[in-house]
C-alpha positions as CSV (number, residue, x, y, z in Angstrom):
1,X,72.3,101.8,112.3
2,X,73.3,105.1,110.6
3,X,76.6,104.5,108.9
4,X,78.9,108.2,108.3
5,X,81.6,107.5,106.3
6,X,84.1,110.0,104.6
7,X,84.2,110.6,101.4
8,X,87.3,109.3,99.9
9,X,88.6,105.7,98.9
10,X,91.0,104.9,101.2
11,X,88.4,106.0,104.3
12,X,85.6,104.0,102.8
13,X,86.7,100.9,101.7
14,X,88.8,99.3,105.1
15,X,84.8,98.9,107.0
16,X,83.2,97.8,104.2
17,X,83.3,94.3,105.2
18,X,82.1,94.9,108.6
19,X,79.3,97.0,107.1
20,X,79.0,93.8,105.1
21,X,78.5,91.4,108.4
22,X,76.0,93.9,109.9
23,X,73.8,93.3,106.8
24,X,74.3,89.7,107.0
25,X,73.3,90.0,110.8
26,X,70.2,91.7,109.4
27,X,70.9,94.9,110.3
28,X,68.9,98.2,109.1
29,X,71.3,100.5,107.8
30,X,71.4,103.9,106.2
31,X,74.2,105.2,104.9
32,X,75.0,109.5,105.0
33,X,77.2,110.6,103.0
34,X,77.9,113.2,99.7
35,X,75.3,112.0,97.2
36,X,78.3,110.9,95.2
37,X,78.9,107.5,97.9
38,X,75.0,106.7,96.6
39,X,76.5,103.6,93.8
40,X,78.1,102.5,97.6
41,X,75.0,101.9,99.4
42,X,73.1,100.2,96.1
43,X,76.2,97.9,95.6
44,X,76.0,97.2,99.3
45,X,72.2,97.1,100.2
46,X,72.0,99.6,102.5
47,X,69.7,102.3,102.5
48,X,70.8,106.0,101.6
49,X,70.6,109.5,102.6
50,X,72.2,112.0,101.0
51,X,73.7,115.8,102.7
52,X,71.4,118.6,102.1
53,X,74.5,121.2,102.7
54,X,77.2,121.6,100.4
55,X,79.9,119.9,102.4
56,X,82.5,118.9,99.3
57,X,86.1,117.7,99.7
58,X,87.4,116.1,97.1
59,X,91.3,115.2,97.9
60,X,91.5,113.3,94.6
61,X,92.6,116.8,92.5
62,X,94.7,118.8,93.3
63,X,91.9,121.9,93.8
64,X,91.0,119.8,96.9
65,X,93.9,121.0,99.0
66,X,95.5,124.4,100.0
67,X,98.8,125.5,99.7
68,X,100.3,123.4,102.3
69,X,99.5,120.6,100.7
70,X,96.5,119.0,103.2
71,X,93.4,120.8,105.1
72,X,91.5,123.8,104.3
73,X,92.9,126.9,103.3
74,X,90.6,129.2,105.2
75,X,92.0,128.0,108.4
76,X,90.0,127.1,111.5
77,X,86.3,129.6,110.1
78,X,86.6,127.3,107.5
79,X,87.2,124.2,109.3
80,X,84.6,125.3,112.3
81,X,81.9,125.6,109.2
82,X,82.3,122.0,108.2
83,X,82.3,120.5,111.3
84,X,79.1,122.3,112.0
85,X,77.7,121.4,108.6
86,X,78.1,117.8,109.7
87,X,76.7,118.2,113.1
88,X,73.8,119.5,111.8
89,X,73.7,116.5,109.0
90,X,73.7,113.9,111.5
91,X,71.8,115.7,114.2
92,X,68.7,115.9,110.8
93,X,69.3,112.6,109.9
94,X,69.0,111.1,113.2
95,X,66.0,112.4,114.0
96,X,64.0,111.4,110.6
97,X,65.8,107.5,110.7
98,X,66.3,106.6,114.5
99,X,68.9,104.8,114.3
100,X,69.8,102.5,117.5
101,X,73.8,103.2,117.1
102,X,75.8,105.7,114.9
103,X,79.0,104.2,112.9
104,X,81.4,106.9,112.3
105,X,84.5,107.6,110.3
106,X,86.6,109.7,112.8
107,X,87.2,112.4,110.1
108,X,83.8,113.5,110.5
109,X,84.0,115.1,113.6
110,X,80.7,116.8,113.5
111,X,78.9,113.0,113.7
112,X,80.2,112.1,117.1
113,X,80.1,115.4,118.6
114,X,76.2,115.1,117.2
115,X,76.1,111.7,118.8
116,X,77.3,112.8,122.1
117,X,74.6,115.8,122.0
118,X,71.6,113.3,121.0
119,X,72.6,110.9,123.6
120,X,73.2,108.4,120.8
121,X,75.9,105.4,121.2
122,X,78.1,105.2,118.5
123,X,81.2,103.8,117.2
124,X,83.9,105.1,115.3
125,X,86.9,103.8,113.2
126,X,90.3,104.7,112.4
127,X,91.9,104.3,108.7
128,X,95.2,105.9,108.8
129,X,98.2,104.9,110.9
130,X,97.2,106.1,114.3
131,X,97.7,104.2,117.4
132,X,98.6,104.3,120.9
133,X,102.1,106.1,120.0
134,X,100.7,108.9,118.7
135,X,101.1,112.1,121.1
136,X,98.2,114.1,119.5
137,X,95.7,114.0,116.7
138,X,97.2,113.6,113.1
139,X,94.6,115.9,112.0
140,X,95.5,118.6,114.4
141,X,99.4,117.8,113.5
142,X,99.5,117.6,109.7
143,X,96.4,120.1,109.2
144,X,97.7,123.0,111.2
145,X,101.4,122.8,110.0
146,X,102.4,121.9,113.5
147,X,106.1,121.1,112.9
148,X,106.8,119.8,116.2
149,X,104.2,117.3,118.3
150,X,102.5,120.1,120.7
151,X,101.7,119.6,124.1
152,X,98.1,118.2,125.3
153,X,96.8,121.4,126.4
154,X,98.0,122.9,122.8
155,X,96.0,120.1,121.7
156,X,93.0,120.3,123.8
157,X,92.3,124.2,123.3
158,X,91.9,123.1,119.1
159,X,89.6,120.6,120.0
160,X,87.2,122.8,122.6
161,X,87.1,125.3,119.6
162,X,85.5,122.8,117.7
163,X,83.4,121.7,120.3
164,X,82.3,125.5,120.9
165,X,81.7,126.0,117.1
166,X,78.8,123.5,117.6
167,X,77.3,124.7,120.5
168,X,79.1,122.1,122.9
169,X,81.2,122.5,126.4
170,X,84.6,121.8,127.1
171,X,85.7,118.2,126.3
172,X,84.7,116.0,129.5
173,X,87.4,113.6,128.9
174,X,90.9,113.5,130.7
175,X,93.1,115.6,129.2
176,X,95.4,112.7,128.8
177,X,93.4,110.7,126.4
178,X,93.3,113.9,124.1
179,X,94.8,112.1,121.2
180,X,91.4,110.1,120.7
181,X,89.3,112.9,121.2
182,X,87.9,112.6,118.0
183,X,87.4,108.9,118.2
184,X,84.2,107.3,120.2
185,X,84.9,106.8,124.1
186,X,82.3,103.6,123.8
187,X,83.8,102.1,121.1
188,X,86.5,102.8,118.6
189,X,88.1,100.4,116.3
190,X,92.2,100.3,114.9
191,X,91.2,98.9,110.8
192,X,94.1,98.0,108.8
193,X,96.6,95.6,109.5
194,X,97.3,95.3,112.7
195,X,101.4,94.4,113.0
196,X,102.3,97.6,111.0
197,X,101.0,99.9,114.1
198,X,104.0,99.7,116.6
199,X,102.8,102.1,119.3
200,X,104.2,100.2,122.4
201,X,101.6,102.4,125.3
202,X,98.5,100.5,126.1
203,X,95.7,101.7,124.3
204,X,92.6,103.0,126.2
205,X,89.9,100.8,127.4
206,X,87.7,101.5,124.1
207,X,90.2,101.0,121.2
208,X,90.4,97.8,119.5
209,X,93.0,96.7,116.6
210,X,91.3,94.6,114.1
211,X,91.9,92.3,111.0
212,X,89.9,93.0,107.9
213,X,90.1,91.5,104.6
214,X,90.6,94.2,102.3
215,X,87.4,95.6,100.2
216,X,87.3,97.4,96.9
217,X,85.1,97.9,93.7
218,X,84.8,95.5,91.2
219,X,87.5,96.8,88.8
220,X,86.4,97.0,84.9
221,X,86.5,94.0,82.8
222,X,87.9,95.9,80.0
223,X,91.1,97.0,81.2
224,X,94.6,95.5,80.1
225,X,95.2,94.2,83.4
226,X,91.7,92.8,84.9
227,X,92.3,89.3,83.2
228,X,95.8,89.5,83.6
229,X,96.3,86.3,86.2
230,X,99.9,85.2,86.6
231,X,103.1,87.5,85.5
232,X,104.1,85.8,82.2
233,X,106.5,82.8,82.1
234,X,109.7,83.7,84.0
235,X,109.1,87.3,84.2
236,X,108.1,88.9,88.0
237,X,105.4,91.4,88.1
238,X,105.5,94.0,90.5
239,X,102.9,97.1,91.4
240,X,103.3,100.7,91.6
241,X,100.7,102.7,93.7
242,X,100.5,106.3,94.8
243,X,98.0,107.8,97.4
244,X,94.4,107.6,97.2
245,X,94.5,111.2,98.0
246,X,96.0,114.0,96.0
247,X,99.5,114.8,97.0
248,X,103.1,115.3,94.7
249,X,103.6,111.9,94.8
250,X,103.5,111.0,91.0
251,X,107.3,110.8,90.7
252,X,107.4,107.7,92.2
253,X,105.5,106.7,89.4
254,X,107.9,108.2,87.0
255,X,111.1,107.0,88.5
256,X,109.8,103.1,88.8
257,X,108.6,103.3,85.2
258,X,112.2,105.1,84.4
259,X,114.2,102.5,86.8
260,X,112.0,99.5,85.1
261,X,112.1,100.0,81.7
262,X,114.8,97.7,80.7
263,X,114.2,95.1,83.2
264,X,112.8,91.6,82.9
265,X,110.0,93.2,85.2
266,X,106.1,93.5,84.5
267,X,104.8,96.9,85.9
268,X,101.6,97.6,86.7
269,X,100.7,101.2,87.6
270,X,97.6,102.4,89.8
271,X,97.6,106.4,89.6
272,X,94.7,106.9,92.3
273,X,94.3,110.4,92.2
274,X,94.2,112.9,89.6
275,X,97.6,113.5,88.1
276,X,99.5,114.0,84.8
277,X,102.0,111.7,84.2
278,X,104.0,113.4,81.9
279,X,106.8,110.4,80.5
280,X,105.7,107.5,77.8
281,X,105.2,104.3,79.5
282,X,107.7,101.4,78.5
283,X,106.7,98.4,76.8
284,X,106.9,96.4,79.9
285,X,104.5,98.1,81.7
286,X,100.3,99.0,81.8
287,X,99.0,102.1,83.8
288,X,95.9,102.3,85.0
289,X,94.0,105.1,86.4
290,X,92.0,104.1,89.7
291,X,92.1,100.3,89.8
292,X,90.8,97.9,92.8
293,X,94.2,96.9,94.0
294,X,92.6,93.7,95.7
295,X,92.0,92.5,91.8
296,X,95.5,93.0,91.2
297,X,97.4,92.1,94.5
298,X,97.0,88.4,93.8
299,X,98.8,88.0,90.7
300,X,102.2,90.4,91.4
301,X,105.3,89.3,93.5
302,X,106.2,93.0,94.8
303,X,104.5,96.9,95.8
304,X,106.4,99.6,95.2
305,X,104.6,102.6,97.4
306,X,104.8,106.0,98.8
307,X,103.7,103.8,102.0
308,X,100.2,105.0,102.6
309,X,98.8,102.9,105.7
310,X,95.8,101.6,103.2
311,X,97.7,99.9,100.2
312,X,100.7,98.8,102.5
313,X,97.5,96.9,104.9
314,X,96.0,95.4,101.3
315,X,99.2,94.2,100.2
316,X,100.6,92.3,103.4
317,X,96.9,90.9,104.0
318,X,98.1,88.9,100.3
319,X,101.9,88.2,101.6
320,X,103.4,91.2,99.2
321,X,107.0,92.7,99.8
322,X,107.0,95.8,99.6
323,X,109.0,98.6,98.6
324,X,108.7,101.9,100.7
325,X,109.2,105.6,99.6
326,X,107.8,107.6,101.9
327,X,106.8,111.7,101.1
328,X,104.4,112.9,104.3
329,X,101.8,112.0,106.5
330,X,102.0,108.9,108.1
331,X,104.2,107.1,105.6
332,X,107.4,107.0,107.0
333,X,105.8,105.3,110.2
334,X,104.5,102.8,107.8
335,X,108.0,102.5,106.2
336,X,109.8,101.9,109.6
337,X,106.8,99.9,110.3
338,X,107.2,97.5,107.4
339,X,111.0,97.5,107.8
340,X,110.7,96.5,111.1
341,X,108.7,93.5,110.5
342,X,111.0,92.2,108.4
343,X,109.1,92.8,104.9
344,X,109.4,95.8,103.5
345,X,112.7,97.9,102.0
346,X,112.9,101.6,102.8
347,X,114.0,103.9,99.4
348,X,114.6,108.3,100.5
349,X,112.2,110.6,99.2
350,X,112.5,111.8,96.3
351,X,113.4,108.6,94.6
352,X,115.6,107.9,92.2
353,X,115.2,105.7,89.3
354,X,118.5,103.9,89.9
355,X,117.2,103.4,94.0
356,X,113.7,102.0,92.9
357,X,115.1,99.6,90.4
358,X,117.6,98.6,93.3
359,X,115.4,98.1,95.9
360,X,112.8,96.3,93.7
361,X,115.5,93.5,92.9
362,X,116.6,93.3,96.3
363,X,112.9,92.3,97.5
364,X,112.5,90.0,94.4
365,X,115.8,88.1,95.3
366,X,114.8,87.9,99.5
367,X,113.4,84.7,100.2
368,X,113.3,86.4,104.1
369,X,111.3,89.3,103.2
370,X,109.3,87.0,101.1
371,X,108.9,84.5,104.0
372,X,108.2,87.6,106.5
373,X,105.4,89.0,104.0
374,X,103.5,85.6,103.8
375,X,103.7,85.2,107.8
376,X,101.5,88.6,107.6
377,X,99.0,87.2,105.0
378,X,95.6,86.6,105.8
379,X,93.7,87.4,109.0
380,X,96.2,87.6,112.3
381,X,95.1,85.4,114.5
382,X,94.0,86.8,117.7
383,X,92.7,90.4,116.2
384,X,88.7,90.9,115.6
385,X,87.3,89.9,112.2
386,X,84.7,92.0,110.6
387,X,82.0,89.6,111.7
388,X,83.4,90.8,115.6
389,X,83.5,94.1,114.8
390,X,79.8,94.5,113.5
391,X,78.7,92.2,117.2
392,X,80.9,95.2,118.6
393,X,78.6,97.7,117.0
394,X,75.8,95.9,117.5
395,X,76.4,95.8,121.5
396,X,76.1,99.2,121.9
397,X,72.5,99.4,120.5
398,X,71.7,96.8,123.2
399,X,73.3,98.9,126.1
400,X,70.6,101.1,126.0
């Protein structure tokens, strides 16, 4: 199996434990990636191949977006370029390993469109908060500065660009299923917990929701928090996360320290990407830079969030609360999402300190939204585990 993921946290880590099963099942893997994702495949045991082209994203700094805030600033040339630099990458690495089936992040559109040309099956997964309610592509949406949801042909013309900038026809697919263009027509799998997608259209034949644990790295022993175990006596402990990827999110960092300070409250603060902080961090709280979240998830009673699909997943998989403020992207589908289901409070962007510390105490006084966020612990029952989805993968190679 040839495993493409992409090249950030929060796309890598949600199929690590079906990556995980395939090895267990004995599967040969290699992994293609940026040579940075190398430490990956040793800590997994998968076998590694590195890109030859210079394909480099790195959404963790701010350098690694344009003005708008997401996608590349030299428009669709630039765009077309990349996708084509994949193409190529998987089309090279295909033919030196063989591989029986492809497993593909869908943000690497050049590996399925490579796929399709080789005649390879594949698989692809979805990260982000995309489901059967979604009118188009996210990517397509957010990337382009589309303000409004365009129509399907709007949609379709984009994607047959891309198709064309590797050499390809038109897309063969109905036009109505243009919202999973990117995705794998064989076999595409929903990761992330599965009650916070609410789209109420059945999904196509090929799309599957699932129910992963969550992965991460080991975290380091040295840090404050890594043997912090239980809040201390009579105080609640609570976590503060921002997105994986770099966006102006940090002053929800700043106002829950600010809103915090003189609590009775334990903070702990995950800053994933690569910002400057800027205000002296109060006595009751530790800030970490990146930090495994699933070290710390255990031991707190509450998430405050800018509502990325990835942490909100990880922290009702261990029966968190949490604490919404949604910016951009899909966040304020996961805010509504969590609201909905009964375990989550919604504070407005931009937050204040006053709002955070408000919203924080209502969750740590609900016994509902407490009872609500431990009914979504754990695996759902019903949903494929990561042992299913690798036999998914796996069927593929034995269809042809």
């Amino acid at each position: 199996m040839l495993w493409i993921p992409y090249a950030q946290r929060g796309s890598l880590y949600p199929i690590v434990p079906a990556v995980q099963a395939l090895g267990d099942l004995g599967t040969d893997t290699m992994l293609l990636g940026l040579p940075s994702l190398k430490p990956l495949a040793d800590t997994l045991g998968t076998r590694f191949m590195a890109y030859e082209s210079s394909i480099t994203y790195d959404w963790s700094r701010a350098e690694g977006r344009d003005q708008h805030g997401l996608g590349p600033a030299g428009g669709t040339n630039w765009f077309h370029h990349r996708v084509a630099s994949e193409y190529a990458e998987i089309e090279r690495a295909t033919r030196l390993f063989r591989p029986d089936v492809l497993l593909v992040d869908s943000f690497v559109i050049g590996a399925g469109l490579a796929a399709e040309h080789l005649g390879v099956p594949w698989a692809s997964y979805v990260h982000y908060l995309f489901d059967e309610g979604a009118e188009t592509d996210a990517m397509h949406r957010v990337w382009w500065e589309k303000t409004s949801v365009p129509e399907f042909d709007a949609y379709s013309s984009w994607w047959d660009g891309i198709r064309e900038a590797v050499g390809l026809g038109p897309e063969p697919r109905d036009r109505q299923e243009a919202p999973w263009f990117r995705m794998s027509p064989q076999c595409t799998f929903l990761l992330g917990h599965p009650h916070l997608r609410r789209g109420t259209r059945p999904l196509p034949h090929f799309v599957t929701r699932t129910s992963l644990p969550p992965w991460d790295e080991a975290g380091p022993a040295s840090s404050p928090a890594a043997g912090a175990g239980a809040a201390s006596r009579g105080r609640s402990r609570v976590l503060v996360a921002n997105s994986s990827a770099w966006q102006e999110d940090v002053d929800l960092v700043r106002a829950s320290l600010e809103g915090l300070a003189e609590t009775d409250t334990e903070i702990l603060v995950t800053i994933s990407a690569d910002h400057a902080l800027g205000v002296e961090t109060p006595r009751n709280a530790t800030v970490l830079g990146y930090y495994p979240h699933a070290d710390l998830l255990p031991s707190v009673d509450a998430v405050v969030t800018t509502s990325g699909y990835g942490i909100a997943s990880k922290a009702l998989w261990f029966g968190k609360p949490l604490i919404t403020v949604p910016r951009a992207r899909d966040q304020h589908y996961v805010a509504a999402a969590a609201q909905e289901a009964g375990c989550g409070v919604a504070v407005a962007w931009p937050p204040r300190p006053e709002a955070v510390a408000t919203a924080v105490d209502t969750v740590l006084s609900s016994s509902a939204l407490k009872e609500h966020a431990h009914r979504l612990s754990g695996p759902m029952p019903g949903f494929p585990t990561a042992s299913d989805v690798a036999a998914g993968v796996l069927s593929l190679a034995r269809r042809t």
